[in-house]
SELUM-827503 format. One record per residue (C-alpha): residue in one letter; x, y negated, z negated. Coordinates in steps of 0.1 Angstrom, whole numbers, padded with zeros to 4 digits, always signed. Layout:
REM SELUM-827503
aXYZ;...
//
This chain:
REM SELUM-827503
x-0195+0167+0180;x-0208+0175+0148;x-0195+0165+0113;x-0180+0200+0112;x-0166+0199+0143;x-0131+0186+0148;x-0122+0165+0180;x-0101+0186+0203;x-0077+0161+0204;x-0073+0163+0167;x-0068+0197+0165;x-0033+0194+0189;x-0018+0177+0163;x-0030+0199+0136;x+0005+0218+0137;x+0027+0191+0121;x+0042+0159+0130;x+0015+0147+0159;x+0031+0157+0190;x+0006+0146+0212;x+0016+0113+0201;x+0052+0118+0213;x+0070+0110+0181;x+0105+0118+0172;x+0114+0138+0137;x+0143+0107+0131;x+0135+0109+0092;x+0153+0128+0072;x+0143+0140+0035;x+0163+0114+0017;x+0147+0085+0038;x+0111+0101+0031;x+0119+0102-0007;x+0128+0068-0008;x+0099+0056+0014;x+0076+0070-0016;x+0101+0060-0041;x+0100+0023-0026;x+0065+0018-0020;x+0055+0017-0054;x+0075-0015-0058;x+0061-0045-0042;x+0061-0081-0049;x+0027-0077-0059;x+0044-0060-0089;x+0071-0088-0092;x+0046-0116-0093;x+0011-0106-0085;x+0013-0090-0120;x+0013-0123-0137;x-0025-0135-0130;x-0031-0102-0141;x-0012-0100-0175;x-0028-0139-0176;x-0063-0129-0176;x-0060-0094-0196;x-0033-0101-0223;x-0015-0073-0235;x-0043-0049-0223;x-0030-0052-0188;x-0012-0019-0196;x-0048-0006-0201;x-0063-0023-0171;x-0027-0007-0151;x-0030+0027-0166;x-0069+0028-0157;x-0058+0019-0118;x-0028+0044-0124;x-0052+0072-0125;x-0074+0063-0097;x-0044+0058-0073;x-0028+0089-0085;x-0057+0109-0073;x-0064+0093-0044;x-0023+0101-0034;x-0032+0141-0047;x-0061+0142-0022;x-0042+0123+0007;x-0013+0139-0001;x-0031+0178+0001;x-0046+0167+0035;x-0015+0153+0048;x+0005+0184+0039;x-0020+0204+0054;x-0018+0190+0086;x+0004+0162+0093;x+0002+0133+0113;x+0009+0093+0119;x-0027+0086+0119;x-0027+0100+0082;x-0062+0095+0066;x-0079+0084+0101;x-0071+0117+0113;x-0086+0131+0082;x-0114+0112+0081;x-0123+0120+0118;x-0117+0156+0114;x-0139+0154+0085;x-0173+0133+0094;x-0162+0125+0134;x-0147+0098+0154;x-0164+0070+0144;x-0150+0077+0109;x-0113+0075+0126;x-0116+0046+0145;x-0131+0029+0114;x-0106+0037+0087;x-0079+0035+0108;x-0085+0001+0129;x-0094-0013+0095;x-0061-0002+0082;x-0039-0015+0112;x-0055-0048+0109;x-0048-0049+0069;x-0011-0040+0075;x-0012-0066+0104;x-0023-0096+0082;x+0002-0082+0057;x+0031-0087+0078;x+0022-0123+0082;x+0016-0129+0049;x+0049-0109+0036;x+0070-0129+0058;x+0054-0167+0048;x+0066-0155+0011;x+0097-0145+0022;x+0103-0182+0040;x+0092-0199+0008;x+0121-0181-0007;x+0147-0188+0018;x+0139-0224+0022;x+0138-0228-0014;x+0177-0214-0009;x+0182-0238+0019;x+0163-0267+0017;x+0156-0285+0052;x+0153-0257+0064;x+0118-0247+0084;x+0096-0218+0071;x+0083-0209+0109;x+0120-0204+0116;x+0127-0184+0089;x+0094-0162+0095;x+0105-0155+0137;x+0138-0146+0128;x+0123-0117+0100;x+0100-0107+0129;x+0124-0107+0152;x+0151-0084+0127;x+0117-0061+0121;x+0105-0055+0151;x+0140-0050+0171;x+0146-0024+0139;x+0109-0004+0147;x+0115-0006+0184;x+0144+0013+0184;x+0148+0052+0167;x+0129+0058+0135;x+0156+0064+0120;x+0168+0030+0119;x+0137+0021+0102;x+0140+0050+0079;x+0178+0033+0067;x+0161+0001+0066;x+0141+0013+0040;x+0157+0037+0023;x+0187+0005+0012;x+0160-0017+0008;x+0141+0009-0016;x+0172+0018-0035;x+0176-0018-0046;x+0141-0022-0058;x+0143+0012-0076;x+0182-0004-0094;x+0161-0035-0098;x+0132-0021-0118;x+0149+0007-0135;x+0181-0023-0149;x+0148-0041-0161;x+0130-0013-0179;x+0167-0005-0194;x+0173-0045-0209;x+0134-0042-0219;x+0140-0007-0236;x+0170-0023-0256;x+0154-0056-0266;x+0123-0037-0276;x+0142-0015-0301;x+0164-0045-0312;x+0198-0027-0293;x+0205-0058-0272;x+0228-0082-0284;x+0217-0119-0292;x+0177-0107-0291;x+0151-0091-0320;x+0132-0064-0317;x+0100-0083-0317;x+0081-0057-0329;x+0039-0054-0322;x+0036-0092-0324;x+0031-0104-0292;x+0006-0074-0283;x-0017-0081-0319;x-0010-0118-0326;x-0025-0148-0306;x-0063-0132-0302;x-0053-0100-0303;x-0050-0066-0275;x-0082-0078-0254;x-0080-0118-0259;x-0101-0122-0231;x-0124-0093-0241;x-0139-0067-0215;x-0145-0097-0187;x-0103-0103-0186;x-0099-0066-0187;x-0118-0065-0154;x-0101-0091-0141;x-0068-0074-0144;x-0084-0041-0136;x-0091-0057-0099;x-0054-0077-0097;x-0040-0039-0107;x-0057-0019-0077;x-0043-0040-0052;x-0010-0037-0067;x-0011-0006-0059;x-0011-0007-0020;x+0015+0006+0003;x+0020+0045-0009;x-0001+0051+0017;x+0029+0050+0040;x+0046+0078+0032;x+0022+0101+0044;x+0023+0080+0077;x+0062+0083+0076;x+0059+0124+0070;x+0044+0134+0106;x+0079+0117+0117;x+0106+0135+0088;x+0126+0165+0095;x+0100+0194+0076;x+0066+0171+0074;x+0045+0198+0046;x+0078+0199+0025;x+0085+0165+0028;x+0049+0145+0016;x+0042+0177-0009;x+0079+0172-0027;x+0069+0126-0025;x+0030+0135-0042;x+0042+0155-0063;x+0066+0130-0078;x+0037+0105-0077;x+0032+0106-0113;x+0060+0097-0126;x+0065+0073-0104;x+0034+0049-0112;x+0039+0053-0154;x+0077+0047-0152;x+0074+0017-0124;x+0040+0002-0128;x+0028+0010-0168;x+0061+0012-0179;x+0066-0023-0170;x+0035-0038-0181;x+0043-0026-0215;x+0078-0036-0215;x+0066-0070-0203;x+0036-0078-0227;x+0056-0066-0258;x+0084-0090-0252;x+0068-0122-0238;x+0035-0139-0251;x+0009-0131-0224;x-0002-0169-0224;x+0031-0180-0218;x+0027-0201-0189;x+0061-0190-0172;x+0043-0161-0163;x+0022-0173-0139;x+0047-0198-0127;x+0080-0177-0124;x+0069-0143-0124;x+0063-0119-0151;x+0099-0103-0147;x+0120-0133-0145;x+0099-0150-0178;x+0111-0119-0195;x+0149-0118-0185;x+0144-0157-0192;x+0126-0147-0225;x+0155-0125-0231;x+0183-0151-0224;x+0195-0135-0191;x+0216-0157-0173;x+0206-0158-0135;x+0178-0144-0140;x+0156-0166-0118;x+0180-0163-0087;x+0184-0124-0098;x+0146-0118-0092;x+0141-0139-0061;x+0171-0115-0046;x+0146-0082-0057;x+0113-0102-0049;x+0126-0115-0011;x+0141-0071-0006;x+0104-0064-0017;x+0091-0086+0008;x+0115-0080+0038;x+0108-0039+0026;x+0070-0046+0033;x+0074-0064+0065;x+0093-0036+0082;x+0068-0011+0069;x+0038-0021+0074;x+0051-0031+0111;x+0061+0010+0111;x+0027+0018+0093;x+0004-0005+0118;x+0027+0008+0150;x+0021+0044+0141;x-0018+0039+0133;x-0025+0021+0168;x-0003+0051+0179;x-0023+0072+0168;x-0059+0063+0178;x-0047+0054+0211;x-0033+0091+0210;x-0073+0100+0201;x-0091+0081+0231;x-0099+0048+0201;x-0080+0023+0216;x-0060+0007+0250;x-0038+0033+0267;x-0011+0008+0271;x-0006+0015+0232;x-0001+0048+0231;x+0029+0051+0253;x+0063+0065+0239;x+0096+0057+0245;x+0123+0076+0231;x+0100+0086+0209;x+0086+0055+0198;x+0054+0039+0202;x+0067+0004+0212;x+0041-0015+0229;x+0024-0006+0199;x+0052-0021+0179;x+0051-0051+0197;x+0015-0058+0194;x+0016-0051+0158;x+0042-0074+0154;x+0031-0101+0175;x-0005-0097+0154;x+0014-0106+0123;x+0031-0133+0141;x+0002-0148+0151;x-0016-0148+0115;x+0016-0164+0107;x+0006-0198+0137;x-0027-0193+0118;x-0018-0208+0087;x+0000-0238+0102;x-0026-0247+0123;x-0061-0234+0102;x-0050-0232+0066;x-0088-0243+0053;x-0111-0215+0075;x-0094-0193+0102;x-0064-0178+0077;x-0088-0178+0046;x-0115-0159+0065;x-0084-0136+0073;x-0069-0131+0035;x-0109-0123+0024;x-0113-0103+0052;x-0088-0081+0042;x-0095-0081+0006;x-0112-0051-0003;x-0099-0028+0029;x-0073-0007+0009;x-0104+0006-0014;x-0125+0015+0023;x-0097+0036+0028;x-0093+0058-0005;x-0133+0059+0002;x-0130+0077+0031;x-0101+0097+0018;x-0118+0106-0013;x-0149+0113+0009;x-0124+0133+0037;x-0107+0158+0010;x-0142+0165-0003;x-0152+0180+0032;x-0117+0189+0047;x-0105+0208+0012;x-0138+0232+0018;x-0128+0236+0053;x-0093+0246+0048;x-0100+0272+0023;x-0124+0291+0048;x-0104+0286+0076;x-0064+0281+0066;x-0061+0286+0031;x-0022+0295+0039;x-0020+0249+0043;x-0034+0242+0011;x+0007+0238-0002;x-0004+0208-0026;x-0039+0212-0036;x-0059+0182-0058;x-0065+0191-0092;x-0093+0205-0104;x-0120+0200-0072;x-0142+0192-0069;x-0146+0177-0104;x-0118+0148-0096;x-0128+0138-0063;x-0160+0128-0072;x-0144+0109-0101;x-0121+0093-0079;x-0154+0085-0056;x-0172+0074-0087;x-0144+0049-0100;x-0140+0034-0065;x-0178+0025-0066;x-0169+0012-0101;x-0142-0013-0086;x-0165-0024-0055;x-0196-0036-0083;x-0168-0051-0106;x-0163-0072-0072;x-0193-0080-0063;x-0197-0092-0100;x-0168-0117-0099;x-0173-0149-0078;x-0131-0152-0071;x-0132-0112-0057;x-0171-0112-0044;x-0166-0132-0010;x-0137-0107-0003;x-0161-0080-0007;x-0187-0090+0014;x-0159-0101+0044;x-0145-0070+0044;x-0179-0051+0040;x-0187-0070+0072;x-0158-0056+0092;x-0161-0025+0082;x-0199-0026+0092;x-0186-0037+0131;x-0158-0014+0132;x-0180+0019+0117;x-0211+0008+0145;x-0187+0003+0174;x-0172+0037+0167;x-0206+0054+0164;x-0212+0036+0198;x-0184+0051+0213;x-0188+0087+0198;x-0219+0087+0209;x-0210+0076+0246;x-0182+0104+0244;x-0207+0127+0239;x-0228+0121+0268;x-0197+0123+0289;x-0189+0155+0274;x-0226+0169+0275;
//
């Protein structure tokens, strides 16, 4: 097969929704909406954010707006391949269409083992909070029964985890938008009992870059991976009611989105708290600022959002991860046993997914100090592998198209091929800024390493389906 040659078994899925995978069309638009709407809000923006806004000072909003861009793009060009042909296996597909299996299995095994570890990690933070509400209680417990809730809710119709999420988004979205509304109002003096504190906390106390350009890197790196899980939608689409109208109408809204949620709330944040106040580290960005702001509740209020967030990233990436295994099982990349439907869902893929996450879960209980810290570096850089090989996919896919099916190019990326190789060229920006940092390098070279093994078994294996085929 050559790099401009798409895999047969590609090509059956090429018109909409995968259905040589099987999959039901359970979503409907208002779930999908809300699935892009939602995934923008993670409790890497409740608290992650604060080591951020710690290390950059007010220019965090620079650091966000900077990552803003890059992510924005990166959606355009998954979001024109994705509308062009949809399917579960979302950017592997694209990338094996584009440069060949090997490329597939690589992104996308990469991916299912990020959103794996993620699930584990998601519910361990969403224990802490429940035994902080009942003390005594055990964490393990609290984590089985979230796994247990998640899984039963993916194993069933996708629709049930389209509800899930589409409640669980809707909260966030009240959440953030009540926030931005108090901050709008305390900024401009409108809320009773607090001053408009004018530009004092963004040009007092060392000024806009009180670090310099070394803090502004550091939150440039915290902001990138604050920006992980839109990638789902376009996973969710091949499964919605009209797939091309559905992921076209959630990129198009991307935009807005990422200014109003993400920028909008750095600003809102830095101009009404000292950055250096140590509660925002400790409690969280947002609930230093409704604390800041005299907001009674306000802790409890944000653990509510933060533990939604959490329980909201658990059942997608278990969606995300079951649909990706799907999917490359559906391609000849993985155990048969995986690929199996029933009633239109992938469930033995569900279960393995789930049980993964489980399992990294056991892992740091038993090997807090190597096993589960090789895991978290391991996965640290994998999200920028896979807008790589988007990036690198929409490059070679978006020539394709227009010589082949230029009728699919509904959402197109803006000004190519200029802003793809920007895009490419800001990515390879972010991966020397980590190699340069000594908290972010050792992360960097892990997942380098797996990517490494994953890209030279799948060039093994494409080149051992080619002797079979020859």
């Amino acid at each position: 097969m050559s790099r401009t040659t798409a895999p047969a078994s590609v090509d059956r899925q090429d018109d909409g929704a995968a259905p040589a995978e099987g999959l039901s069309h359970g979503l409907k638009q208002r779930h999908l909406s809300m699935i892009a709407l939602g995934g923008v809000i993670g409790a890497g923006l409740f608290v992650g954010s604060g080591a951020g806004i710690a290390a950059a000072g007010p220019s965090i909003v620079i650091a966000y707006s900077l990552s803003g861009i890059l992510v924005m793009l990166v959606m355009r060009m998954l979001g024109e391949m994705s509308a062009a042909n949809p399917a579960s296996g979302s950017f592997s597909v694209h990338a094996e269409r584009a440069f060949g299996s090997w490329a597939g299995f690589t992104s996308g095994w990469a991916f299912w083992f990020l959103l794996c570890v993620a699930v584990g990690l998601e519910g361990i933070g969403a224990a802490k909070i429940m035994t902080g509400w009942f003390p005594g209680s055990p964490e393990w417990a609290w984590v089985a029964l979230f796994m247990v809730v998640f899984c039963a809710t993916n194993l069933a119709a996708v629709k049930n985890f389209g509800e899930f999420e589409f409640w669980f988004a809707a909260l966030k979205v009240g959440a953030i938008v009540l926030f931005l509304g108090i901050g709008v109002l305390a900024i401009t003096g409108l809320l009773p009992g607090a001053d408009a504190p004018g530009t004092a906390n963004l040009t007092g106390d060392s000024g806009f870059f009180p670090h310099g350009s070394e803090g502004l890197i550091v939150g440039l790196l915290a902001s990138v991976f604050a920006y992980g899980g839109l990638e789902t939608v376009t996973i969710a689409a091949a499964e919605s009611e009209h797939p091309v109208q559905g992921v076209a109408k959630a990129v198009r809204t991307a935009m807005w989105r990422i200014a109003l949620f993400y920028i909008g709330s750095m600003a809102v944040i830095v101009t009404l708290v000292p950055w250096d106040d140590a509660a925002v580290v400790e409690k969280g960005p947002y609930v230093a600022t409704l604390d800041h702001l005299g907001i009674p509740g306000a802790g409890q209020i944000m653990n509510v959002v933060v533990l939604v967030a959490l329980l909201s990233a658990m059942n997608a990436n278990i969606y995300g991860a079951s649909r990706m295994a799907g999917s490359l099982v559906a391609r000849g990349q993985g155990p048969k046993a995986l690929g199996r439907t029933f009633g239109g869902v992938p469930r033995p893929a569900v279960l393995v997914s789930s049980l993964f996450g489980f399992g990294c879960v056991l892992l740091s209980y038993w090997r807090p100090d190597d096993i589960f810290v090789w895991l978290l570096n391991t996965i640290g850089a994998i999200i920028l592998v896979v807008w790589f090989f988007i990036a690198a996919s929409q490059l070679v896919l978006r020539r394709r198209t227009e010589r082949e099916a230029p009728e699919k190019l509904v959402v197109r990326m803006w000004a190519f091929p200029f802003l793809t190789w920007v895009a490419l060229a800001g990515m390879t920006v972010v991966f020397v800024l980590m190699a340069r940092e000594e908290g972010t390098r050792v992360q960097l070279y892990w997942t380098g390493g797996l990517t490494l093994l994953l890209a030279a078994v799948g060039l093994v294996r494409q080149k051992a389906a080619r002797k079979r085929a020859s």
